[in-house]
N, C-alpha and C positions, 0 to 999 in steps of 0.2 A: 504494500500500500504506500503511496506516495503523498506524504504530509507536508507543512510549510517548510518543516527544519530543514527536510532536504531541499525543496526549493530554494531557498534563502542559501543553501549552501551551492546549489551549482551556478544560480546566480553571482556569487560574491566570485566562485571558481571561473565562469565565464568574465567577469571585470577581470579577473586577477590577469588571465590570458589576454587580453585584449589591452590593456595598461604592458604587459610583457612582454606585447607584440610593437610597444612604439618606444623605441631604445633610443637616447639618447648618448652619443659617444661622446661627448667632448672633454672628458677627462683623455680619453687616449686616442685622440682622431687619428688616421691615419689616412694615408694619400692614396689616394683612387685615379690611375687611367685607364681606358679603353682606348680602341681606335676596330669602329666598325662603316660599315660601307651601308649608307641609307636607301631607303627603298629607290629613290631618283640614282642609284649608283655615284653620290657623292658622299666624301670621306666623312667623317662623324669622329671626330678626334677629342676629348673632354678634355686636352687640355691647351687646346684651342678656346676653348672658353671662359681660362683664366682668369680674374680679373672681375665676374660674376659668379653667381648664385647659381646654380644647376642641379634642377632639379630631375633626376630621371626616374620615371615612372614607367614600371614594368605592367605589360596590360594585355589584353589576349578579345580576339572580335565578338568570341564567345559569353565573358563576362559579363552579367548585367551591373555589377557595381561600378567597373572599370567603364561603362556605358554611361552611368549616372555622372562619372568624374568629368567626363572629356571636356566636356562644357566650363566646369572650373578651370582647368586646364588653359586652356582656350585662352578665357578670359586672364588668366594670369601673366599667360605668356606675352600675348598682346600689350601686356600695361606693361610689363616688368622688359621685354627684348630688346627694345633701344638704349635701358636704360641699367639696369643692374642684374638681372636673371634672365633664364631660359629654361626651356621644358625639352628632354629630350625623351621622345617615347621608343620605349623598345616593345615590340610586337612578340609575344612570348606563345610558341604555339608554331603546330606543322600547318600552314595552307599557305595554299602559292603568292605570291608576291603580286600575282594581278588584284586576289583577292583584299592583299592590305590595301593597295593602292587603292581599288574601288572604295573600303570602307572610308577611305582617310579622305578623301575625296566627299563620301556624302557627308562625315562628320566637322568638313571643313577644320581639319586639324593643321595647322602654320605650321608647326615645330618639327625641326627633324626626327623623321622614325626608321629604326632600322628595326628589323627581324631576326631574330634569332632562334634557334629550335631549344627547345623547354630541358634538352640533357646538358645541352652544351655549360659549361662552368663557366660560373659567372665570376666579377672582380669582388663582388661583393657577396661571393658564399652563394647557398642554396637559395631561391624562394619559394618561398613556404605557401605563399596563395599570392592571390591576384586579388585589386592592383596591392602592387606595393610600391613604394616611392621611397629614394632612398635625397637628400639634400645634403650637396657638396658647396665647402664655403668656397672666397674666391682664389684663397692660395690653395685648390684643389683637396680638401681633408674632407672627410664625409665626418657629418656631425648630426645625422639623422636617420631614421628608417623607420617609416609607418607602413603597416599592412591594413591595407582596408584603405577606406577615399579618401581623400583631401579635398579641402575646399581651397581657393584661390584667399579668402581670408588667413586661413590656418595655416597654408605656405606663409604669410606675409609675416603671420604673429612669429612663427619658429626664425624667421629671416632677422626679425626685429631682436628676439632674445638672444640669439647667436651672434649679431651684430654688437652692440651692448657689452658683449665681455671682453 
């Protein structure tokens, strides 16, 4: 039979994972590059992008959370690309590259997206679900990692607290 205590208790267990899941490194940041080739076949080099905020956010066509984000996204990258940040999507998942293109296309997404297949090893360890987003400061240290969506606010508040120190 299933009573409050237990509930009270997978909920408190669900928070606990979900607070677990958003890790802040900047006691021991370390420095993160890549260099992948974007759906257009240009280069996508992160540390090319030095100097700014980068955020990349791992996302699959399949996801409807990763669905509900793009629009924050969007709008982030928009306000923030001339000026201090960038959104780099990587397409996490086997379908063909017409297929990203088409999606990226109806979701009118700006920001570079490359593809990568879901075994391949990543710079930044396994991931665990989709989206995740990891935020790299601008001397290239990653000092962030949420699983689950971001909003274009949320990026801002973490950009502002990490600035700050």
């Amino acid at each position: 039979m299933f009573n409050m205590t237990q509930s009270r208790t997978r909920y408190l267990f669900a928070l606990i994972m979900i607070c677990w899941n958003t890790i802040v490194f900047a006691a021991d940041a370390q420095s993160i590059d890549f260099s992948y080739q974007s759906i257009e076949g240009k280069p996508v080099n992160l540390k090319d992008f030095r100097g700014k905020w980068v955020l990349v956010n791992f996302w699959a066509t399949w996801c409807p959370p990763c669905l509900e984000e793009i629009p924050e996204l969007v709008i982030f990258h928009e306000t923030h690309n001339d000026k201090n940040a960038v959104v780099i999507g990587i397409d996490y998942e086997r379908v063909s590259k017409e297929k990203v293109k088409k999606f990226v296309d109806t979701y009118s997404m700006p920001y570079p997206i490359v593809q990568i297949n879901p075994e391949t090893t990543t710079v930044f360890g396994p991931i665990s679900g989709l989206p995740t987003s990891f935020l790299i400061d601008p001397k290239g240290k990653l000092v962030a990692r949420q699983v689950g969506p971001v909003t274009s606010e949320t990026i801002e508040e973490y950009i502002n607290n990490f600035s700050e120190k």
